[in-house]
N, C-alpha and C positions, 0 to 999 in steps of 0.2 A: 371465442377465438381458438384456432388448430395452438398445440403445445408446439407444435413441429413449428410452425410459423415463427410462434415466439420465441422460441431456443434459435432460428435464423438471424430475429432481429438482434437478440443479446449478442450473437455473435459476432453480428457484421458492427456494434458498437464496440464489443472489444477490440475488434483487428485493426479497427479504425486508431482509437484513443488509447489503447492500452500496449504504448510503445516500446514497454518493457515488459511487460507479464507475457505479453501474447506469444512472446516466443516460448514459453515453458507452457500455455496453455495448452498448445497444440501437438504439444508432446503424450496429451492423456486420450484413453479413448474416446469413444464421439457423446456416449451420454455423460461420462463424466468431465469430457468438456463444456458439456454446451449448460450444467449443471454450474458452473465454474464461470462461466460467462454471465449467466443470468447474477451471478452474485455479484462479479463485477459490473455489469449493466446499471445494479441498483447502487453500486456503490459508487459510480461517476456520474449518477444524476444525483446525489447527496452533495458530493463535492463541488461539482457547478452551483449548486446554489449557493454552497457558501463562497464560493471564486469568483460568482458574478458580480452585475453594476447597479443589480437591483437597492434599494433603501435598505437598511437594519432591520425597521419594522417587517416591510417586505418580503426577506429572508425567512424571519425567525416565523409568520406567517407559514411559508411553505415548508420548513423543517417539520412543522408541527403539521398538516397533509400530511407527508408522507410517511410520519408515526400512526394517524387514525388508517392509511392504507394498509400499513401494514400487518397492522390490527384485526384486518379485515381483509385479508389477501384473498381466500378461501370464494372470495363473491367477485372479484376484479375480473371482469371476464373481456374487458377492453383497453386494458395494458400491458403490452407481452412481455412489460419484463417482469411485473407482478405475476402475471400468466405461467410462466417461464419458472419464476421462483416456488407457486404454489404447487407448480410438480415436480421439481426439485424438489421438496422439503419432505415430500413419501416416498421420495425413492432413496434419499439419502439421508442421515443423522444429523443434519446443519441445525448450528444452535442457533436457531432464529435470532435470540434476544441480544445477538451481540448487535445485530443491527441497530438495537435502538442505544449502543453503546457510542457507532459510527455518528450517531448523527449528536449526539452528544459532544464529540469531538470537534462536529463541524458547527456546532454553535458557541465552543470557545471562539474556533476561529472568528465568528460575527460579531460576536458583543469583543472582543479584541484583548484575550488572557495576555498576560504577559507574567514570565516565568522567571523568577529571582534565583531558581536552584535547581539542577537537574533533577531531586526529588520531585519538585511541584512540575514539570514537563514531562516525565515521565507517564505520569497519569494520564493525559494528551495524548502519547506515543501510541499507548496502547489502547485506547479509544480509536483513534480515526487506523491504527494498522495491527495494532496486534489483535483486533476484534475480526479484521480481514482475515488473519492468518488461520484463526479459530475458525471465522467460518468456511473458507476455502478449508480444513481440515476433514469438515463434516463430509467433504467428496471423497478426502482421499480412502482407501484402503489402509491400514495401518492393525499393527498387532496389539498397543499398551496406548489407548486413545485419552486417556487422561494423565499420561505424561508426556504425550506426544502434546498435545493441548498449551504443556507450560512451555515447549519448545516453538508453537509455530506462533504464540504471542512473542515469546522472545526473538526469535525471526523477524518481524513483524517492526518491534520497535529498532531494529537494524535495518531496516528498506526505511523507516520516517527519519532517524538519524541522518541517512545518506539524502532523503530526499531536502531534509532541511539543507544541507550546506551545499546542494545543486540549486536551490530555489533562492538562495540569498536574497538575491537580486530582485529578482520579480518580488518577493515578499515585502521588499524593501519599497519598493513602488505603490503594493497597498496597505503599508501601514504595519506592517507586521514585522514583530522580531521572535524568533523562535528561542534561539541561544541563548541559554542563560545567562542574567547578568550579572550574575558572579563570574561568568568565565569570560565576558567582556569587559569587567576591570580588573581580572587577573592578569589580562595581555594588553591592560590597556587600550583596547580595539575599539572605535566608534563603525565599525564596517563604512566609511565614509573612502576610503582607499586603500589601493594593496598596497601595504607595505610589510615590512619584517613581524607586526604586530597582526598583520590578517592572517600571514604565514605561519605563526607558530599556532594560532588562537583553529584554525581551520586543521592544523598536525591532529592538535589537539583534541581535536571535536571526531576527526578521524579514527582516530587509538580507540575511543570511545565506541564508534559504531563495529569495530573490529571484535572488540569483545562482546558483544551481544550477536552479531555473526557467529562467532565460535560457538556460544550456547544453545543459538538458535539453531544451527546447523547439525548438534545433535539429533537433530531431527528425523535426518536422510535412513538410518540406519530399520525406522521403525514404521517406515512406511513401504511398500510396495514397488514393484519394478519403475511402475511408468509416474506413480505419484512423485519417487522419490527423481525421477529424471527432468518431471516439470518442477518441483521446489528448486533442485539442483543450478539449471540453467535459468531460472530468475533468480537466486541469489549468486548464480556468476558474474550475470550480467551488472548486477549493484555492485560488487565484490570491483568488479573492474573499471566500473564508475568512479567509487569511491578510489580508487588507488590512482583515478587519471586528476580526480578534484585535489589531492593529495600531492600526487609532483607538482603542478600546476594552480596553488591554491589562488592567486589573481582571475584564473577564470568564472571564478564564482561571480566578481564584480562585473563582469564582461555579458550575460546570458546566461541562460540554462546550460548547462557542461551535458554532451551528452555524445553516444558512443555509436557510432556509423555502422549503418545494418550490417554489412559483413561480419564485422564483429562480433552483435548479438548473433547472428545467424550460428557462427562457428561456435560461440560457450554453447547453443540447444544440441547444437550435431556429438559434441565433447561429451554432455553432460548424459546425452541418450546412451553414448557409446561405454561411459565411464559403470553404468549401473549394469551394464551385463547383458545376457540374452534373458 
């Protein structure tokens, strides 16, 4: 199979599904986007299987495929987003092995972890996103890539932070609670309604992903013009997520909280214009 093909397909999978990255994805140039898709590519058929309606058995089944695929990416010559990654991975420094970090993540998700402290969710966090952020880093350009590293993990658990208290809801429907439960008898909160107790408990969980934005966001300084404009406008776009879940903390019980393309459109236009020529 043509590379060229399969960097098409990763990408018409990103534009499609990836409702928030795609707009800082396309802020990089064309091989280290399409580099950048291939990763996302493999990391939202990871995630479908653990988000589907398939059995447990079933799952944990196909987790374990796509770990001997990847094993063996080097001979895939009839899946373009394995295709896609295998030349990606000679053209860029992607640390393969966080991959098999992602899907680690997404077999908490299966067998069904549940998280008594933000220490023990942590380890999660950065599994299914700060593993993203490592490997999305291996595209970027950057000057100090081993400190840049501890920042786009830190990144990384600030986008699962935010995505947990946009996903309340849905998670709540398959079985899942993320939020520690310490900080659900701290506020009291059964997430069964909004009241003053989902509101303080969601501030709360807010403040949280703010400071690992702050840490994570040291990041911008040590990367490149167009890397640092695609990090930039995908953690805008979270940045302004989280602060609309934050006035509005009820919407979490209501649907996915999410932010009307004009909006994302204008943080990627911001964020290109903000890093300079």
């Amino acid at each position: 199979m043509n590379a060229d093909w399969a960097y098409a397909y990763c990408q018409n999978v990103a534009r499609r599904e990836a409702a928030n990255f795609y707009y800082g994805i396309r802020l990089l140039p064309k091989e280290r986007r399409n580099a950048l898709c291939a990763i996302y590519a493999l990391a939202r058929r990871v995630d479908d299987i653990g988000d589907g309606s398939a059995p447990r058995e079933e799952k944990l089944r196909r987790l374990d495929e796509e770990r001997g695929k990847l094993a063996s990416v080097d001979t895939a010559y009839d899946d373009p987003v394995l295709v896609a990654l295998a030349d990606a991975v000679v053209r860029y420094p992607i640390p393969f092995d966080a991959f098999a970090e992602l899907i680690d993540g997404v077999q908490m998700d299966i067998v069904g972890t549940r998280y008594e402290t933000f220490a023990d969710l942590l380890p999660y966090c950065r599994r299914v996103a700060g593993a993203i952020g490592r490997l999305s880093l291996g595209v970027f350009e950057t000057r100090d890539r081993e400190t840049a590293s501890v920042y786009a993990d830190d990144l990384g658990v600030a986008f699962q932070l935010t995505n947990i208290l946009r996903d309340i809801r849905e998670d709540l429907e398959q079985g899942r609670v993320y939020l520690p439960a310490e900080d659900l008898e701290r506020f009291g909160c059964d997430l069964s309604a909004a009241d003053d107790s989902l509101n303080e408990l969601v501030r709360f969980e807010a403040d949280r992903a703010r400071a690992w934005f702050e840490s994570g966001l040291k990041l911008l300084p040590l990367l490149d013009r167009q890397s640092a404009a695609c990090v930039s406008a995908m953690a805008g776009i979270y940045r302004r997520l989280l602060a609309r879940i934050e006035r509005r903390p009820d919407l979490v019980l209501r649907g996915r909280v999410s932010l009307p393309t004009w909006e994302k459109g204008w943080v990627a236009v911001r964020s290109l214009a903000a890093v300079g020529p």
